[in-house]
N, C-alpha and C positions, 0 to 999 in steps of 0.2 A: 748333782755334781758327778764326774766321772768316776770318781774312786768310788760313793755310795753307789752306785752300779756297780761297780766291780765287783763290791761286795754282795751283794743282791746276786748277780752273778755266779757268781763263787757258791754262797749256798744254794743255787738251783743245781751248779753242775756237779758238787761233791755229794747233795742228796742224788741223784744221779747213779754217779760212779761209782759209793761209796756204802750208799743206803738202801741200795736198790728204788730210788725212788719214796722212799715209807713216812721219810718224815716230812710234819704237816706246813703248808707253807704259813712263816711265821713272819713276823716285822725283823729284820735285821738292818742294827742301825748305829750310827755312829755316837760316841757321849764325851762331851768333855772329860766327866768326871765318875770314878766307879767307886765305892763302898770296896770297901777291906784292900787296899792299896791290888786291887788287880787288875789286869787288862784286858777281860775279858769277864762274862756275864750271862747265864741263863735265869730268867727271871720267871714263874709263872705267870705274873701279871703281863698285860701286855697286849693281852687277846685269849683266845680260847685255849691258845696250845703254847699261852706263852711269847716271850721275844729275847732275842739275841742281843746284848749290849756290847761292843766292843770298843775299846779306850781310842779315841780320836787322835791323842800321836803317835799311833801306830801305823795313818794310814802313809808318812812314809817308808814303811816296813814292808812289804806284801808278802815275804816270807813268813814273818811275824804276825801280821794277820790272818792268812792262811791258817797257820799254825792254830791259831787259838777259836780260832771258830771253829778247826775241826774236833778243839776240844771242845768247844758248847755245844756244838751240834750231837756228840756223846750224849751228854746231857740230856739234850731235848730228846734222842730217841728212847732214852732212859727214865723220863718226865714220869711214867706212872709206876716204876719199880719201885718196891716198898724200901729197898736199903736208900730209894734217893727221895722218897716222900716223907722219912722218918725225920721229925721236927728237927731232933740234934743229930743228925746226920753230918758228916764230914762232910757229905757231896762227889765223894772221891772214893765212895765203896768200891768193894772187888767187882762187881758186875759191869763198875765204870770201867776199873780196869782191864778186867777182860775184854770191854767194847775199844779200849786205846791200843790193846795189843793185836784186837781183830782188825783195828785200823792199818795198823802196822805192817802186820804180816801181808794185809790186801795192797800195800805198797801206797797208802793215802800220803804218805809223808816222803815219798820218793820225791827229787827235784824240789821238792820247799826247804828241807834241813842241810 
């Protein structure tokens, strides 16, 4: 479908623009349905490095998908950090945080919010 393109897409150009390239190519893919009421999903499983789950009524959202992939894609560049490997981990450590505000300041979220 065109939108799973899009998205496909979308994480080639923001690892790109955003990642300098660094993160691995993974499965990024559409789901009816996610665990813990959220719209968005990095999963280890998936593949070697992992895949992207993103909530399927978002795809008439593109700001909102944008959005939230560029928060998993955090995530996956963050997959071997020990504050996001740690079992009861929030997932939402400082180092996540530091990577949402290094997103920020690089202007990732310029034109999507």
């Amino acid at each position: 479908a065109v939108v799973a393109r899009q998205l496909e897409r979308a994480y080639a150009a923001f690892n790109r623009k955003h990642f300098g390239g660094g993160l691995p190519p993974i499965p990024v893919a559409w789901s009816r349905k996610l665990d813990k009421d959220c719209v968005g999903w990095y999963t280890p499983e998936g593949g070697e490095d992992g895949a992207i789950l993103i909530l399927e009524d978002l795809k008439r959202f593109p700001c909102v998908w944008r959005l939230t992939l560029l928060h998993e894609m955090a995530h996956v560049k963050l997959r071997n950090h020990p504050d996001e490997t740690r079992s009861n981990s929030i997932k939402h450590s400082k180092a996540w945080v530091r990577e949402m505000r290094r997103l920020a300041a690089a202007g990732a979220f310029d034109k999507i919010w």
